[in-house]
PAVEXPA-475667 format. One line per field, with one value per residue (C-alpha): residue number from 1; y, z, x. Coordinates in steps of 0.5 Angstrom, whole numbers, padded with zeros to 4 digits. Layout:
N
k <- NUM  ...
v <- Y  ...
w <- Z  ...
u <- X  ...
// end
This chain:
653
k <- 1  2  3  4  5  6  7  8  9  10  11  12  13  14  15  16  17  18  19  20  21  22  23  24  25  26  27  28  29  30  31  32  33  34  35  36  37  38  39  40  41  42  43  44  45  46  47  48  49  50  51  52  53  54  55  56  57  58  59  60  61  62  63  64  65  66  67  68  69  70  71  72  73  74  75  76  77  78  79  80  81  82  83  84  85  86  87  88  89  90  91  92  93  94  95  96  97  98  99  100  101  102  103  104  105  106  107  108  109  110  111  112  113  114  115  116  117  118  119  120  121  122  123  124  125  126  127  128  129  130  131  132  133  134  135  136  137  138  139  140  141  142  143  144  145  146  147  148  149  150  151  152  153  154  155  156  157  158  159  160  161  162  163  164  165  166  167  168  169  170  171  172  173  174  175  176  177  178  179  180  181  182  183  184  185  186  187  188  189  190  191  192  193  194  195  196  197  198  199  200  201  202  203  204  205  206  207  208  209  210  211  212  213  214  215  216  217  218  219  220  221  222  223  224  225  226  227  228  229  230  231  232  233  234  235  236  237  238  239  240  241  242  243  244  245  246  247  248  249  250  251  252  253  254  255  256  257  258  259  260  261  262  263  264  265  266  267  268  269  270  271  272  273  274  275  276  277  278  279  280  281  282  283  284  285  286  287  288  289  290  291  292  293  294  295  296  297  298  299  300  301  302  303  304  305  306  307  308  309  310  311  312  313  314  315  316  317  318  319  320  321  322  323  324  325  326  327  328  329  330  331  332  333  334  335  336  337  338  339  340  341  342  343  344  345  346  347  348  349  350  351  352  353  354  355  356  357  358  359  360  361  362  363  364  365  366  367  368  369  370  371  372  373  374  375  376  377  378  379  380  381  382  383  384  385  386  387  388  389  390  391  392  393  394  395  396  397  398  399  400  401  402  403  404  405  406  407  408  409  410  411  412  413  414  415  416  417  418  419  420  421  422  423  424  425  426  427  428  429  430  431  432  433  434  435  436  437  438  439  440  441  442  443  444  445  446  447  448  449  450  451  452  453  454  455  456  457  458  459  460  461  462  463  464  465  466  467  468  469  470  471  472  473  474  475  476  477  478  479  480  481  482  483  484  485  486  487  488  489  490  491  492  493  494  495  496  497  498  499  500  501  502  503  504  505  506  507  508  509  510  511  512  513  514  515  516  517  518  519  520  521  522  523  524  525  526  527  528  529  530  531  532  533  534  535  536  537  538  539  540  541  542  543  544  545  546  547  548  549  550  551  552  553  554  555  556  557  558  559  560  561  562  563  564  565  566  567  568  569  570  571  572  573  574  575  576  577  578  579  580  581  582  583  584  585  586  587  588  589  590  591  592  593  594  595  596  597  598  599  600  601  602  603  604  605  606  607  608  609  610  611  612  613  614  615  616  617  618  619  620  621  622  623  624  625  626  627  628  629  630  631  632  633  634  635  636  637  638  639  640  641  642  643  644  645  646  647  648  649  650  651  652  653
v <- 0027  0022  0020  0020  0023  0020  0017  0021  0017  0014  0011  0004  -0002  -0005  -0010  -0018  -0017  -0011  -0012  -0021  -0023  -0030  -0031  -0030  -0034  -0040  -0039  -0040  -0045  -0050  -0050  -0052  -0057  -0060  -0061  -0063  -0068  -0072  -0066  -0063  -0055  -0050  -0045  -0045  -0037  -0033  -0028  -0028  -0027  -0021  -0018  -0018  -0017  -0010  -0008  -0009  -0009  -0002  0001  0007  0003  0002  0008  0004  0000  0004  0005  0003  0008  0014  0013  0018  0011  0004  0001  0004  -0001  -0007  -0013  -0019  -0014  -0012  -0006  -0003  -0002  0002  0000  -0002  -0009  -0007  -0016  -0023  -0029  -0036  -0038  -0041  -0048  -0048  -0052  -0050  -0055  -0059  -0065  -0062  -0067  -0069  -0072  -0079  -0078  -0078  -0072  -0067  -0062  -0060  -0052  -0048  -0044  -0040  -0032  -0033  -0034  -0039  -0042  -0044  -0052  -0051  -0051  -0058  -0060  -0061  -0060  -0066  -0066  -0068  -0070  -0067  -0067  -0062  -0058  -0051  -0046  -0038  -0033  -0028  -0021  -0016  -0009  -0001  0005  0009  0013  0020  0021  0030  0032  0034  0027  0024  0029  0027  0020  0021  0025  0019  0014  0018  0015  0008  0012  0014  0008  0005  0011  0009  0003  0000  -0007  -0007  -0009  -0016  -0017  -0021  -0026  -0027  -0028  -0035  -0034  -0030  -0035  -0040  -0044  -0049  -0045  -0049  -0045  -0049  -0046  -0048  -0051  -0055  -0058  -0061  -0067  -0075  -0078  -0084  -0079  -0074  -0080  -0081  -0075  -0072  -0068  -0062  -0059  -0054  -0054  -0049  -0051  -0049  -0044  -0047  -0045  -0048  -0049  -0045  -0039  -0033  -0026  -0021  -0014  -0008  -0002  0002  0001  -0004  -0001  -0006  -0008  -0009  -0017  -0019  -0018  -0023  -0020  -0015  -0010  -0010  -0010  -0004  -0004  -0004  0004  0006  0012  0011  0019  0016  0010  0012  0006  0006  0011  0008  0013  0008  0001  -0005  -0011  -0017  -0019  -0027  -0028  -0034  -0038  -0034  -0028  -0032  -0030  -0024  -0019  -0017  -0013  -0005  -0006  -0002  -0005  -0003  -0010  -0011  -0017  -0019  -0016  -0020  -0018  -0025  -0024  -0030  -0028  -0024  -0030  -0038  -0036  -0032  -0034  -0028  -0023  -0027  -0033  -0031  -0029  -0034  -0032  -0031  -0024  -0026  -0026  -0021  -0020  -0019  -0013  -0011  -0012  -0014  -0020  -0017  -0023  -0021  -0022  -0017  -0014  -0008  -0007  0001  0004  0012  0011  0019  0020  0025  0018  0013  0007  0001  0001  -0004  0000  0006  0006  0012  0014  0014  0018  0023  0024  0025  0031  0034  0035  0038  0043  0045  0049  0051  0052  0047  0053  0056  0049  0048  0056  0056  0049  0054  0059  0056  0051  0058  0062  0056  0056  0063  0066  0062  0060  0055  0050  0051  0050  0042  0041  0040  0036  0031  0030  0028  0023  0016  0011  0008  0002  -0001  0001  -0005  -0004  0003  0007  0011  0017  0016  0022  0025  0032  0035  0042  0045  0051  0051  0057  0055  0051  0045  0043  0040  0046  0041  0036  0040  0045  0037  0036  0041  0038  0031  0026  0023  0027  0025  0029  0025  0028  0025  0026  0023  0021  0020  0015  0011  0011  0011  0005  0006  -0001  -0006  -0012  -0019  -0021  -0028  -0029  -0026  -0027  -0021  -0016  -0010  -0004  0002  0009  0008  0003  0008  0007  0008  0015  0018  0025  0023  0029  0027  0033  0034  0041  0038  0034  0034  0031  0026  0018  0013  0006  0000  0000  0009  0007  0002  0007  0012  0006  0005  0012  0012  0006  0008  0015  0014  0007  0006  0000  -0002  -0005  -0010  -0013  -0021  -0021  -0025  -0022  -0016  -0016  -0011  -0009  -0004  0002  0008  0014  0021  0023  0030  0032  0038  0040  0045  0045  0039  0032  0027  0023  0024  0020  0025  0027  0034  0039  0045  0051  0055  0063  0065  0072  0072  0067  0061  0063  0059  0055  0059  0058  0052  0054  0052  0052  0049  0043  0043  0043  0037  0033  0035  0030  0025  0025  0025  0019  0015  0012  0012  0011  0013  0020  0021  0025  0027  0026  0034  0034  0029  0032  0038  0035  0032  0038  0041  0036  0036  0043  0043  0038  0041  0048  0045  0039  0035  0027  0023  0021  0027  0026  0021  0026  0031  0026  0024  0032  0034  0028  0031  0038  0035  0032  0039  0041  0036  0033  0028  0029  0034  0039  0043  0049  0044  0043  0049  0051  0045  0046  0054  0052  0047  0052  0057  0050  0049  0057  0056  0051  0053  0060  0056  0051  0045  0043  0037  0030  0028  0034
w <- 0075  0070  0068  0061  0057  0057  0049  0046  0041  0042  0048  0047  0049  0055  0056  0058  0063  0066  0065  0066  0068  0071  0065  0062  0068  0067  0059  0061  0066  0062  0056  0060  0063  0057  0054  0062  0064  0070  0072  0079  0076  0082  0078  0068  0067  0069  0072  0068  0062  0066  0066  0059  0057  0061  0061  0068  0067  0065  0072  0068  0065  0073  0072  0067  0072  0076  0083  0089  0093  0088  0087  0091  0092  0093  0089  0083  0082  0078  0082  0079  0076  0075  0080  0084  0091  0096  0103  0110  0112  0119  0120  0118  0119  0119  0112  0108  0107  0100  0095  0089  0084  0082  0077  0074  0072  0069  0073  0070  0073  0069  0069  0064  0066  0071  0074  0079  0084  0084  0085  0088  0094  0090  0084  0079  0075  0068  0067  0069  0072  0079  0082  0086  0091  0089  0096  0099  0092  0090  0096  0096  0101  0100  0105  0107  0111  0112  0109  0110  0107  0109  0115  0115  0107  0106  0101  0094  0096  0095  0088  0086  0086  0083  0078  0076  0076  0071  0064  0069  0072  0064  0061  0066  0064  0057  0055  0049  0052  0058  0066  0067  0071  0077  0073  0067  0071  0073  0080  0081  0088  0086  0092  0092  0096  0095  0099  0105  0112  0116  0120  0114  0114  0120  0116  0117  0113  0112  0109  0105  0102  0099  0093  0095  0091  0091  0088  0090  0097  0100  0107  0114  0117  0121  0128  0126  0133  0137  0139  0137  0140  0136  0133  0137  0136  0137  0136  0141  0146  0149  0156  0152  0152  0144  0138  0134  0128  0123  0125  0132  0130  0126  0120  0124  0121  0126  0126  0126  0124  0118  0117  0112  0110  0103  0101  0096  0100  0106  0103  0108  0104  0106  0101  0098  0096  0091  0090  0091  0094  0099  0105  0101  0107  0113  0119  0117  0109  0104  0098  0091  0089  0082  0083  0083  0087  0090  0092  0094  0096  0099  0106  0104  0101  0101  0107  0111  0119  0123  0124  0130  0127  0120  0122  0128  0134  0128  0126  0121  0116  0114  0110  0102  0102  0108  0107  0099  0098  0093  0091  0088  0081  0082  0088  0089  0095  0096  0103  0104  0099  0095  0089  0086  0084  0086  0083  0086  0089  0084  0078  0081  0079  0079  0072  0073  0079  0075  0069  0075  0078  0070  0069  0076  0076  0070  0072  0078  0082  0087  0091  0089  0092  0099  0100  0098  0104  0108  0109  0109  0115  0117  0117  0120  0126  0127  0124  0127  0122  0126  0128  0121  0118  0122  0121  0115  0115  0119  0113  0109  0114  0113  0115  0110  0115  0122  0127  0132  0134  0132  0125  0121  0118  0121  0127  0132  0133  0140  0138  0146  0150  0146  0147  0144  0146  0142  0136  0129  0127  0126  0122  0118  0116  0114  0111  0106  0103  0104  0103  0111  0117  0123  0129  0136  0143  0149  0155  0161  0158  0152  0155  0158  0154  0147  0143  0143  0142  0137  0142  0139  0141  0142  0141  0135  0132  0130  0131  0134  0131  0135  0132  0133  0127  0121  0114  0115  0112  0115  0120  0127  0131  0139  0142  0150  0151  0155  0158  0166  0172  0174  0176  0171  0171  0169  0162  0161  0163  0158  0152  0154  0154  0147  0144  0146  0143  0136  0136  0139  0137  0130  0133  0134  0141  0139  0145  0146  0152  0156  0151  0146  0140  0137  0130  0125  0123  0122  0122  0123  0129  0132  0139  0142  0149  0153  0157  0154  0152  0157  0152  0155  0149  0142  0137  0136  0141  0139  0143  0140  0139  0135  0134  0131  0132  0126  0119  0115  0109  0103  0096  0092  0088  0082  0088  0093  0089  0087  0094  0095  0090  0093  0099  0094  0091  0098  0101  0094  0095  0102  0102  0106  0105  0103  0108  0104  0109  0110  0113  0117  0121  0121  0124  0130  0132  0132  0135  0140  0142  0144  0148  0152  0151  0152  0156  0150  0150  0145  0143  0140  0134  0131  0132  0128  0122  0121  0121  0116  0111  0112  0111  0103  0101  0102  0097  0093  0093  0097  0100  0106  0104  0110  0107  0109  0115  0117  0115  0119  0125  0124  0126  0130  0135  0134  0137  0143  0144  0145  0149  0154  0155  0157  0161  0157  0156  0158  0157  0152  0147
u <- -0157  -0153  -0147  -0149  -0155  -0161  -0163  -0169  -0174  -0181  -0183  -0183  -0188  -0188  -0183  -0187  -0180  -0184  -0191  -0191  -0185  -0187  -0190  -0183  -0180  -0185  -0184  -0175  -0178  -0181  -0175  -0170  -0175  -0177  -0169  -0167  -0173  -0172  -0167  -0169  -0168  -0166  -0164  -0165  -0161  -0167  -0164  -0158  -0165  -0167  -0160  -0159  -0166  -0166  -0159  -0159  -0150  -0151  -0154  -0158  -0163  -0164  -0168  -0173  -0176  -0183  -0180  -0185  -0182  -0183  -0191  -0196  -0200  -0198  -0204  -0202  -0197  -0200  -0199  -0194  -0191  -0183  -0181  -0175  -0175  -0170  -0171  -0167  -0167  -0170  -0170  -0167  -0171  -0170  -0170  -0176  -0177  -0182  -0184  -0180  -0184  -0190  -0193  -0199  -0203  -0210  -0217  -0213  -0207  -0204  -0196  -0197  -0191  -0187  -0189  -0185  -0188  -0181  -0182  -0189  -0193  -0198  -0199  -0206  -0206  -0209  -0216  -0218  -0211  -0209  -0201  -0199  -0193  -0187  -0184  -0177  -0175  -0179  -0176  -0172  -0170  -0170  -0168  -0173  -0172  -0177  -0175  -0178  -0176  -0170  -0173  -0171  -0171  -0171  -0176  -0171  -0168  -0175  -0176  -0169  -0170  -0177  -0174  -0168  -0174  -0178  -0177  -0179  -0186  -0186  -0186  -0192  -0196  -0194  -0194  -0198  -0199  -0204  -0201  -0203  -0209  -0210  -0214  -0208  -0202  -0200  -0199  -0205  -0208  -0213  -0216  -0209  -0204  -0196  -0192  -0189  -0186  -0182  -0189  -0191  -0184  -0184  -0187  -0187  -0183  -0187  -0192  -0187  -0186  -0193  -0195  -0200  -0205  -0207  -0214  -0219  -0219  -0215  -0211  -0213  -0209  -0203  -0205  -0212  -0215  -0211  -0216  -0213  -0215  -0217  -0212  -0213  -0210  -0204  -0197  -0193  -0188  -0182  -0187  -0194  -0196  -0193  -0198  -0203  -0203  -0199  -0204  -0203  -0196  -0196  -0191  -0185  -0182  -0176  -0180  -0187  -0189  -0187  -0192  -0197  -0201  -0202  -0197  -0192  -0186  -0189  -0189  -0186  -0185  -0183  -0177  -0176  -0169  -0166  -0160  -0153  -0157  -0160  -0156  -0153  -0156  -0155  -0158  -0159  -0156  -0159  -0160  -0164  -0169  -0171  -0177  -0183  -0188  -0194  -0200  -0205  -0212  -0211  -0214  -0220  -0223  -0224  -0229  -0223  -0222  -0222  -0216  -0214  -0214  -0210  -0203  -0203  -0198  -0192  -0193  -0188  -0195  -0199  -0204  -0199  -0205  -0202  -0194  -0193  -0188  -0182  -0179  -0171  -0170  -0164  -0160  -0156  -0152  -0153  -0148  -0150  -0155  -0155  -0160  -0155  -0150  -0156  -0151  -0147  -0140  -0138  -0141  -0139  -0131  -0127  -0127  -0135  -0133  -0129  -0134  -0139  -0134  -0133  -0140  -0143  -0137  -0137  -0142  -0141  -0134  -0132  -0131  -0138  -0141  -0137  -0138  -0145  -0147  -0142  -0147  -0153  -0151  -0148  -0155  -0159  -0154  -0155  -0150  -0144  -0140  -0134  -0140  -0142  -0135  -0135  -0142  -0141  -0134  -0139  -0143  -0137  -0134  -0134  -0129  -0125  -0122  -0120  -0115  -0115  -0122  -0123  -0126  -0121  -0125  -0131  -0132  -0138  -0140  -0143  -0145  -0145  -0148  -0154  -0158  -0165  -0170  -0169  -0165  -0169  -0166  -0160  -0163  -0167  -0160  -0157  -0163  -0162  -0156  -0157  -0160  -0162  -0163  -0167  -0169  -0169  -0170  -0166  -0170  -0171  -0178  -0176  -0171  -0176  -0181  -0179  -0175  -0168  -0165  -0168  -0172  -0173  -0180  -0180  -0187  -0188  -0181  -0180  -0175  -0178  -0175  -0172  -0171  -0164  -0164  -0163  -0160  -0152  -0150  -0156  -0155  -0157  -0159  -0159  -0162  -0161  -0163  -0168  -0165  -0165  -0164  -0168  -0167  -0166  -0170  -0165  -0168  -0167  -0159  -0160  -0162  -0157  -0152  -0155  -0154  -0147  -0146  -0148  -0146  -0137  -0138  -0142  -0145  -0153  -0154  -0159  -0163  -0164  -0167  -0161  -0156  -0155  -0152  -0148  -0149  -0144  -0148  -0145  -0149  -0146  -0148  -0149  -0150  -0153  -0153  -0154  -0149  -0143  -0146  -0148  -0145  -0137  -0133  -0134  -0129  -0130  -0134  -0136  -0138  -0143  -0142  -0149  -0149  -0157  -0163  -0163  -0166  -0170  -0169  -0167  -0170  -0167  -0160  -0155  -0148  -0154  -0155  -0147  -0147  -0150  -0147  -0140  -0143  -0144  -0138  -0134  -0138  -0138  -0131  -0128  -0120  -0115  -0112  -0105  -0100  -0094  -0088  -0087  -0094  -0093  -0087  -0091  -0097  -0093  -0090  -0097  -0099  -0095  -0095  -0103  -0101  -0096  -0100  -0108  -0106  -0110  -0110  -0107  -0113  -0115  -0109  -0114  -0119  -0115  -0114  -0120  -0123  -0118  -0119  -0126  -0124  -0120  -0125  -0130  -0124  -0124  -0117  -0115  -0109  -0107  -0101  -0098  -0102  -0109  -0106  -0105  -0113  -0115  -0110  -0114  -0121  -0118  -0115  -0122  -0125  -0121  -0119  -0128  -0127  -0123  -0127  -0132  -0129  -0130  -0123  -0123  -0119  -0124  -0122
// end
């Protein structure tokens, strides 16, 4: 989907932008060295360049740009080229003291220019040539994080961003100009490192004072002398003594089902950030980076110590063949990431919204679309249309602001009385109409054993990720229709703790040790249960009432790709809903009969705002008329008459 056609023409060369954009950096690097001599450069316009030279203003020619994501092999991507890559920061580290520049001189001595190691891991001299250190002026300081694909993207959310990405794929395959070799590029890793860490800056002064060269002998690890055991295999669980290696470690995925080495779907990298973007992230963002992507061969060669010895006790360094280093050139903030409008808030104004609407529903009726999810929520529930109806108001719901120390517009679901044998097909029925939906059992095993919170891990000073840190937006299905009765340790109590955090609160409990840490996340969480949630605080519980056994999904459709993009449109751009005066009297007097009548909180009237906002924007409108009201105040009714059947009327409905 674009919001505006696509021009036709032969395909072009590939850009020195794309196939060698360290050359290009240097080459911009070395004109403003030579008219700022003697001038300590941090930063010469070199992202501004890549702005212009892309069109990067105008967020289609995105697309242009081959996406690590979207290929069937991440070695098929030419290393120090530039590439797009959609991921979740799943960790923040400690920002990374390097050397951001050298003297390159002669066997005489003697300075022949100046060479930056920006936007690399490693830099090579000349033939012939050495680089000598420039002391603490030659230093600078980029942010690093460590990033993983969106875990629990569906299939056609794959496909569609594949397909948005084409013209990018299709110029890599295309292109007239070669991709770079390893041996071509400048940063390609000769045997002289110029990278500095944290470890490295903790230098004599006295020393730092005096430059110092650097030729052909590569330095010795960090740790050197320190005996390192070697990996071993599996994955680390909250109670194993902490990790060596990045092998022993894993990837890190919140999900590890989906850690699958050598995939492109499944790549972690290690992100390097520059000037202004150097804090710009936090914990669980969702960004698109435009960099460079930097894959050293450095620990295979120059007579490589053993595994153990290669990462130290950080598990913060893998092998770069192992997690790739992606340094930012460009970075787009991307909240309830959709591929059916894969742009940014700021990009995405509501003329570009509104132009998006005409297009999609030109073809297919607004009305066409919400029926068409409608039925197939329907269908896959086993033919009950009322929890159907509020499945799919979740799927819209996103907060627009706060109230004291509460969302607006943000709800949570528990679909009770369940009458099968677990819920996947839950998620797999979100799945079919957006872009995230994540299945997780709540046991008494699962809540024991499995990671539920986020771990620091001191000793390797890492961020242990937990199945609970997803992208926000994403459709999280907790299943208790196995839950039974059973006796909790303190770190089961814990996990429960945490699940009902992040699903009434939409806060990430993050566990420090002594200390947890409490980080906004909002995800769209639904509850299935049995009986009613072990999780008493939720906005909206729906009794189920099946009257046939869950179907599978139905064939791709014309009103079901309408369907999603309604979604997409509905979760761009949160605002609060207009209520005209003459529906909110109505809605108090309503609101206060089901009170005197049903016994219901005062909690329940905020409940019943946010579901009719969601109930608008499945309509397309945003503004809750009394004839609206009275459709949502319907469905609400049907849901309190099932709870009330069933004896789950309580004070939390």
């Amino acid at each position: 989907f674009a919001l505006r056609p696509t021009r036709p023409g032969a395909m072009a060369p590939l850009s020195d932008e794309l196939a060698r954009p360290l050359s290009v950096i240097d080459g911009l690097f070395q004109q403003q060295a030579t008219q700022n001599r003697g001038t300590q450069l941090r930063e010469w316009g070199e992202q501004d360049h890549f702005i212009r030279a892309l069109e990067l203003a105008d967020e289609e020619n995105f697309a242009r740009i081959p996406c690590i994501n979207d290929v069937e092999a991440a070695e098929s991507v030419p290393p120090f080229s530039l590439v797009r890559y959609r991921c979740l920061v799943q960790d923040i580290f400690e920002p990374e003291l390097y050397a951001t520049t050298f003297e390159e001189v002669d066997k005489a001595g003697s300075v022949c220019r100046i060479v930056t190691s920006k936007y690399r891991e490693m830099v090579a001299p000349a033939a012939g040539r050495e680089l000598r250190d420039m002391g603490n002026s030659g230093l600078g300081q980029r942010g690093v994080c460590y990033c993983v694909p969106m875990p629990g993207e569906a299939s056609w959310s794959r496909r569609a961003a594949a397909q948005w990405g084409a013209k990018g794929s299709f110029a890599m395959a295309g292109a007239t100009t070669p991709p770079p070799s390893l041996a071509e590029v400048p940063a390609t890793p000769p045997p002289v490192a110029s990278k500095r860490t944290f470890a490295e800056a903790d230098v004599n002064m006295e020393e730092a004072s005096e430059p110092r060269k650097r030729g052909g002998a590569r330095p010795a690890p960090e740790n050197e002398g320190r005996q390192q055991p070697q990996a071993g295999p599996g994955a680390l669980s909250a109670l194993d003594p902490a990790p060596k290696t990045a092998d022993e470690f894993g990837l890190n995925f919140p999900l590890p089902v989906e850690e699958k080495r050598g995939h492109g779907a499944s790549t972690a990298c290690i992100l390097k950030l520059y000037d202004k973007d150097a804090e710009a992230l936090r914990l669980c963002d969702t960004v698109e980076v435009v960099g460079i992507l930097c894959i050293n061969p450095d620990l295979a060669n120059f007579d490589a110590p053993p595994v153990g010895e290669m990462f130290g006790d950080d598990a913060r360094h893998p092998s770069t063949a192992l997690v790739p280093r992606l340094h930012a050139l460009v970075l787009r903030h991307l909240p309830f990431y959709n591929p059916m409008l894969p742009y940014s808030p700021s990009w995405l104004t509501e003329a570009r919204l509104a132009a998006a609407f005409e297009q999609q529903f030109a073809r297919v009726a607004l009305a066409a679309a919400r029926t068409a999810a409608v039925e197939e929520l329907t269908r896959r529930l086993g033919g009950d249309a009322l929890a159907a109806e509020y499945l799919l108001l979740l799927m819209t719901s996103r907060s627009f602001g706060k109230h004291g120390d509460q969302l607006l517009g943000s709800w949570s679901l528990n679909l009770a009385n369940w009458p099968w044998n677990g819920a996947a097909v839950v998620a797999e029925a979100a799945a079919e109409l957006v872009p995230r939906a994540v299945h997780l059992e709540v046991t008494t095993d699962t809540l024991e054993k499995r990671k539920w919170r986020p771990l620091k891990d001191f000793t390797a000073n890492r961020l242990v990720a937990s199945q609970l840190q997803q992208a926000a937006g994403t459709v999280l299905v907790l299943d208790e229709t196995a839950l039974s009765e059973g006796k909790l340790t303190s770190e089961g109590v814990k996990a429960l703790e945490a699940i009902g955090i992040l699903g009434t609160e939409r806060q990430l409990t993050c566990d420090f040790s002594t200390y947890d840490v409490k980080v906004p996340l909002e995800v769209m969480s639904v509850f299935v249960s049995k009986g009613r949630s072990i999780i008493r605080a939720i906005d909206a519980l729906v009794p189920m009432r099946p009257t046939s056994t869950p179907a599978p999904a139905s064939q791709e459709t014309e009103a079901l790709e309408a369907a999603r993009m309604l979604l997409a449109l509905a979760t761009r751009s949160p605002r609060p809903m207009q209520i005209p005066e003459e529906t909110a009297k109505v809605f108090g007097e309503d609101f206060a009969a089901a009170r005197r009548e049903l016994g219901v909180p005062a909690e329940l009237g905020h409940s019943w705002m946010n579901i009719a906002r969601s109930f608008c924007l499945t309509h397309g409108v945003n503004e809750l008329t009394p004839e609206r009201w009275r459709a949502v105040l319907r469905l609400e009714q049907q849901r309190l008459a099932r709870c009330k059947e069933d004896n789950l009327l309580t004070p939390q409905n």
